[in-house]
C-alpha positions, 0 to 999 in steps of 0.5 A, spaced: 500 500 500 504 505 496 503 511 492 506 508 486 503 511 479 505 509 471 504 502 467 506 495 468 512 494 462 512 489 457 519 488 459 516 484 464 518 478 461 525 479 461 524 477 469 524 469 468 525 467 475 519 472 478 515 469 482 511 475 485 507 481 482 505 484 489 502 491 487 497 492 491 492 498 492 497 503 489 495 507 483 497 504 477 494 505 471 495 500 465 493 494 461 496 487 464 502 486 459 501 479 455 508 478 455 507 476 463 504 469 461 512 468 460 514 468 466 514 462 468 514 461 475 510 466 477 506 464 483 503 471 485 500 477 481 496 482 487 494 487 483 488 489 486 485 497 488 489 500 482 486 502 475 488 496 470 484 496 465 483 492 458 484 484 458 486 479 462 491 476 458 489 468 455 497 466 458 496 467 464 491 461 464 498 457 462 501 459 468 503 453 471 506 455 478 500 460 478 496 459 486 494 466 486 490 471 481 488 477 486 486 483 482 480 486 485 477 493 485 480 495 478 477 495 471 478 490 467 474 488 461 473 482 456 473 475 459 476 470 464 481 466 460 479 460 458 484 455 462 483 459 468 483 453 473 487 449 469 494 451 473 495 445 478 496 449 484 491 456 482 488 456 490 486 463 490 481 467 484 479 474 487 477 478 480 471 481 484 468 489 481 471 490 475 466 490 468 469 483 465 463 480 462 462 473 458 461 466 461 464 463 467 470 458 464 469 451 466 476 449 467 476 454 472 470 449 476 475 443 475 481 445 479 482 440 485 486 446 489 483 452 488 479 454 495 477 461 493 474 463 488 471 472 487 467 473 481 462 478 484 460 485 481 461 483 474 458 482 468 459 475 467 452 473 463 450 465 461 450 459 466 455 457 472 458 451 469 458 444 473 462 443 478 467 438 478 468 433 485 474 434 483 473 441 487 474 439 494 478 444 497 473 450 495 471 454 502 468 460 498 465 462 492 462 469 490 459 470 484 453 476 486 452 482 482 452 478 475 448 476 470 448 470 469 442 466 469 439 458 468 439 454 474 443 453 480 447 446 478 446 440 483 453 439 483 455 444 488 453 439 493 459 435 492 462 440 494 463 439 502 469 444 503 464 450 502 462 455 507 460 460 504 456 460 498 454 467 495 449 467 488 445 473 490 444 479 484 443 475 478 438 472 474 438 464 476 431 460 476 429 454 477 428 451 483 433 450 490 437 444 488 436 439 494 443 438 494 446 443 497 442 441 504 449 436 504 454 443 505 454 441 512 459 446 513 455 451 511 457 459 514 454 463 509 449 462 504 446 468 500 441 466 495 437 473 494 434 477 488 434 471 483 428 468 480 428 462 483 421 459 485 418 453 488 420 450 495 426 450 499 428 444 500 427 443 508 434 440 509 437 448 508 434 451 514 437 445 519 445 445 517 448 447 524 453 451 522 450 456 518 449 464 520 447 468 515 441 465 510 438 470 505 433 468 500 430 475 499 427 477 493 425 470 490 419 468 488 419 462 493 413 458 495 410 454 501 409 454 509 414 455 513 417 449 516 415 448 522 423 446 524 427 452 523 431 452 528 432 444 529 436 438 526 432 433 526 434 426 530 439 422 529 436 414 529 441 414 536 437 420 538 431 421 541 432 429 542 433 434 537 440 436 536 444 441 533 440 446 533 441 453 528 445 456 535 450 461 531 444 463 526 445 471 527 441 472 520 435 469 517 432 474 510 426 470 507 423 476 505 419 478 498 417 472 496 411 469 496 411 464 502 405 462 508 405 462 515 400 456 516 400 457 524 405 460 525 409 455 529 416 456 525 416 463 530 417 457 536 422 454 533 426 460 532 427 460 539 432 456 538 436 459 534 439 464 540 444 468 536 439 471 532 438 477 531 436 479 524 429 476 522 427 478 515 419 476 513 417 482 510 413 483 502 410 475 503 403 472 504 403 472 512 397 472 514 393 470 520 394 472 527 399 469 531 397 465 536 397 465 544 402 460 545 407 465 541 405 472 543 402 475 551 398 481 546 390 481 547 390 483 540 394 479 535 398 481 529 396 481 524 402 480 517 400 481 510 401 488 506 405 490 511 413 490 511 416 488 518 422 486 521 422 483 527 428 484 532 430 477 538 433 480 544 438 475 545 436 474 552 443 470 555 447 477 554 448 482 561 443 487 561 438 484 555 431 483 558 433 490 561 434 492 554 428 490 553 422 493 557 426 499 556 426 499 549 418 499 550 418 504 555 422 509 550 418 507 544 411 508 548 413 515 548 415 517 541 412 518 535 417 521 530 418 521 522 425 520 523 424 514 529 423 507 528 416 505 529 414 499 533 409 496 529 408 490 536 412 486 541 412 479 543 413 477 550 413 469 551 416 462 553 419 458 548 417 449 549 423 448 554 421 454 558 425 459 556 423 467 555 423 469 549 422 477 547 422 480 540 420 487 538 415 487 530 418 494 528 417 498 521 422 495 515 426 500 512 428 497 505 435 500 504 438 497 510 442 501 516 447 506 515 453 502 517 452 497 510 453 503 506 459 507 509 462 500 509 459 496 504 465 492 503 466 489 509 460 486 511 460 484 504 455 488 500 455 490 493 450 495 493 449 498 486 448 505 489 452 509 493 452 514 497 454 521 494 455 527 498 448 530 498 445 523 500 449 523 506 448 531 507 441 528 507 442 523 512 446 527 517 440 532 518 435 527 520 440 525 524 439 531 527 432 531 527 431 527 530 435 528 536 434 534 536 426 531 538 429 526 543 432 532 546 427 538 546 421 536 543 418 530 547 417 529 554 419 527 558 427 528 554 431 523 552 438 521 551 439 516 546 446 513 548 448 509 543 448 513 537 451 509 530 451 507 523 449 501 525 443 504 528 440 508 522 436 506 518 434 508 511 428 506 508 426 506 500 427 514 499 434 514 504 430 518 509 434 515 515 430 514 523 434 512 529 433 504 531 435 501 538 432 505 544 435 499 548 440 504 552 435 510 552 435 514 558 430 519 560 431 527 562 426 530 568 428 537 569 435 535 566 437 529 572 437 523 569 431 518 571 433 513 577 428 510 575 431 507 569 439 509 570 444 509 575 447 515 577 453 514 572 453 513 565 459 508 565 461 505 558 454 506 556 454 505 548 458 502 542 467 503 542 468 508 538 463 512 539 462 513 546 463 520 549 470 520 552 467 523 559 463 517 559 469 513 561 470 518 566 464 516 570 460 522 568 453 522 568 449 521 561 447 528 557 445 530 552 453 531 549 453 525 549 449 523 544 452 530 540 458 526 540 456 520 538 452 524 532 460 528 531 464 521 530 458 519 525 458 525 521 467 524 520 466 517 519 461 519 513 466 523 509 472 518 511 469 512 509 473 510 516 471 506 522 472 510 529 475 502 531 479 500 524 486 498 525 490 503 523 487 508 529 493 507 534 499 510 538 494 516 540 491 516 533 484 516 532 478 518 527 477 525 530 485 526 530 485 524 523 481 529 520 484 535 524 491 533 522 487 534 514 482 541 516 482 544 512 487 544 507 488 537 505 482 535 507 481 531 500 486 527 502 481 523 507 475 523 504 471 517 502 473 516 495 466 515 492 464 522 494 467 525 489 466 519 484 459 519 486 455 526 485 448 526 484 448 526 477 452 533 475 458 533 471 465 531 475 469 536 474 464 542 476 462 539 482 468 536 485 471 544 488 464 545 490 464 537 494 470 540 496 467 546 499 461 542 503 465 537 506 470 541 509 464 545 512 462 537 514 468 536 517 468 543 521 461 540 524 464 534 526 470 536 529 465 541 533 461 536 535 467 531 538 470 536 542 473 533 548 469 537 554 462 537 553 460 544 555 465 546 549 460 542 544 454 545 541 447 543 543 443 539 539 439 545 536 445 548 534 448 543 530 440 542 526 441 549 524 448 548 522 447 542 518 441 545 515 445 551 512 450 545 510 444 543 506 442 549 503 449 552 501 451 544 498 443 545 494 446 553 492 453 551 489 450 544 486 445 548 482 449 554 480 
């Protein structure tokens, strides 16, 4: 991870005992030369986040040494070679987000040593070739954000290395091979935003090792099973046993799948690590059972979108969490704040306690999932551009500006992050997870629902530091929280990434860059992604309205709260941010 800049020479070739090529995340502009199908025993060519452009040259598919083809985040064009794969010992493929197009190549299914393979965000088209048995090591494949189209093959349940399995994005029909109910060392599959019809098979929602599970956005039918959440028994046992325990997310969302009696929901009770259920745009209907709910009034699901939110009642303080997340959202009632559609408060079969908000489904996911799209491993199609996240940080004002000022009683929200804004079709943003939420009388914190002292309360990184002191919640605590977001939009960085050490922080990052160098830090896509204007008129004026973002950031995490602007003066500030950015955009 350099600066390097200029072109990889054709002269290349004359290195023949080269067996490494690393140049990543540099700056390097320039088509891959043919002539390094030459060196023969390269093993290594990392040229991922540079500017390659043109083909992959066909020889590298000869290369017979080659274990490792790393050039993701470029733009490389044309078709994967075609003997790709049929190097004896190719381990690693990862040529994701560039706009190579053409059929996937079969060789590249065939190879007895390869275990990861990326081909996401591309614009392959045609089927996913068969999978050879000989495929045995494979752990990871990734072909989300294509084109491809036809049926998944059944061979890929002869894969028992594979964990993680990601189809999502593309055009693939038919129904979901049986098969792949024999991965028993599934972590992750994603099979969402395809065409793919019929049941799913029963066996996928008891592989004990899976954590996430989507199959969003298909045209799914069927009941609901009523064993979601367990395997059945062996013929040695007469209990049930490996429960889905490390399931932490679950989408069946926009299909057209039934609720029967709606047991399946007692069945999830097993999976105690879940906390993302996605049933939203199905036919649910029907009310939910006493069994599964305490409510007088049952819930009724049809048209409406919801997602549904398990408190995991093992960890320190959840059912805390819960009455007080009840409390608080009894008494908003705000554009720019979650709505609680129901609650559920029960016992499971065993006898343990079960508790779950019904709340408003924002389509567009958390904030989180957009400043950081790669890390949790999402493509999006979309990004945000700087008027976008200008938008975002005034509902964020918004509305804690109202838990501040304008409910009563007040109250401070107290674990404010990306990952707590939601966004819903049209990128409104509303605040989610009252769970940590304390109410102000006369500007004292309720005894009723706090302590004396805030103590760490809230999420590393976006802690207001007087709160490891001991000091008591307030309300710049929450302008803190709000400051840490507003840096972390226009950085693109993570207030806990690796690289803040030795006294270094986010806030200090971008002090160290204000004003002058502050597009040294910014998030690259702000200036590649702008609403629709030309790039070149628009990136001084970016310019002009991030470091004016950044000012509010800084003002807002400065280390003595009193010295901190109240909640309704960083509205006024971001609004006029808004007003200026709209002024210059349009000029």
């Amino acid at each position: 991870m350099n600066s390097l800049t200029g072109e990889l020479p054709e002269t290349i070739s004359s290195c023949s005992l080269l067996e490494i090529v690393d140049l990543f995340s540099n700056s390097i502009e320039s088509e891959i030369p043919p002539s390094i199908g030459q060196c023969s025993f390269l093993q290594q060519i990392i040229l991922g986040t540079n500017n390659i452009r043109g083909n992959i040259p066909p020889d590298i598919g000869l290369l017979s040494n080659l274990s490792a083809l790393f050039i993701p985040h470029n733009q490389l064009t044309g078709t994967i070679p075609q003997l790709l794969g049929s190097n004896k010992p190719l381990i690693w493929v990862n040529l994701q987000n560039n706009s190579l197009s053409g059929e996937i190549p079969p060789s590249l299914f065939n190879s007895t040593t390869t275990s990861y393979i990326d081909l996401s965000s591309n614009g392959l088209s045609g089927s996913i070739p068969p999978f050879s048995q000989a495929l045995s090591s494979l752990r990871y494949l990734s072909l989300t954000e294509n084109l491809l189209s036809g049926k998944i093959p059944i061979t890929l349940g002869n894969i028992p290395s594979l964990s993680t399995l990601m189809l999502s994005g593309n055009k693939l029909d038919g129904t979901i091979p049986k098969s792949l109910s024999n991965l028993s060392k599934l972590q992750i599959l994603d099979l969402s935003h395809n065409n793919l019809s019929g049941i799913v098979p029963p066996g996928l929602y008891t592989i004990s090792s899976l954590t996430y599970l989507n199959f969003g956005a298909n045209r799914l039918v069927g009941i609901l099973p009523t064993n979601i959440g367990y395997t059945l028994p062996g013929l040695t046992s007469i209990i049930f046993e490996g429960s889905l325990s490390d399931l932490t997310y679950l989408d069946l969302g926009g299909n057209k799948l039934e609720a029967g009696d709606w047991s399946f929901m007692s069945s999830l009770t097993n999976c105690t690590q879940l906390t993302n259920l996605w049933l939203d745009r199905n036919k649910l209907q029907g009310i939910i059972p006493s069994s599964i709910t305490n409510l007088s009034e049952g819930l009724k699901f049809g048209a409406c979108n919801v997602a549904i939110k398990v408190f995991r009642l093992d960890q320190n303080g959840a059912p805390k969490n819960f009455f007080a997340e009840c409390e608080a959202l009894k008494n908003i009632r705000h554009r720019n704040l979650i709505r609680v559609i129901n609650l559920c408060s029960t016992f499971d079969p065993s006898g343990n306690e079960y508790k779950a908000l019904i709340l408003e489904y924002r389509i567009n996911g958390n904030l989180e999932s957009w400043i950081h799209p790669k890390v949790l491993g999402r493509n999006p199609t979309k990004h945000l551009s700087l008027g976008l996240r200008i938008r975002i940080a005034v509902d964020i004002a918004v509305a804690l500006d109202y838990l501040h000022n304008r409910c009563s009683p007040p109250m401070v929200h107290c674990d404010l992050k990306p990952s707590n804004v939601l966004l819903d079709d049209e990128m409104v943003a509303c605040l989610s997870d009252f769970g940590l939420t304390k109410f102000l009388h006369n500007n004292i914190i309720s005894l009723n629902n706090s302590s004396s002292t805030a103590g760490l309360r809230g999420s590393i990184g976006y802690i207001a530091p007087e709160y490891g002191l001991g000091c008591k919640v307030s309300t710049e605590g929450d302008v803190y929280s709000y400051g840490i977001i507003v840096l972390e939009m226009i950085t693109g960085k993570c207030p806990t990434d690796e690289m803040f050490k030795d006294g270094m922080n986010l806030r200090s990052l971008v002090e160290s860059a204000f004003p002058h160098k502050i597009n040294d830090i910014l998030e690259p896509t702000i200036t590649e992604h702008h609403d629709g204007e030309d790039s070149n008129h628009v990136v001084p004026e970016i310019l002009t309205c991030a470091i004016q973002l950044a000012k509010l950031g800084l003002m807002c995490t400065e280390t003595s709260p009193k010295d901190r602007p109240t909640i309704n003066d960083v509205y006024y500030q971001i609004i006029s941010i808004k007003e200026k950015y709209h002024a210059l955009i349009n000029h």
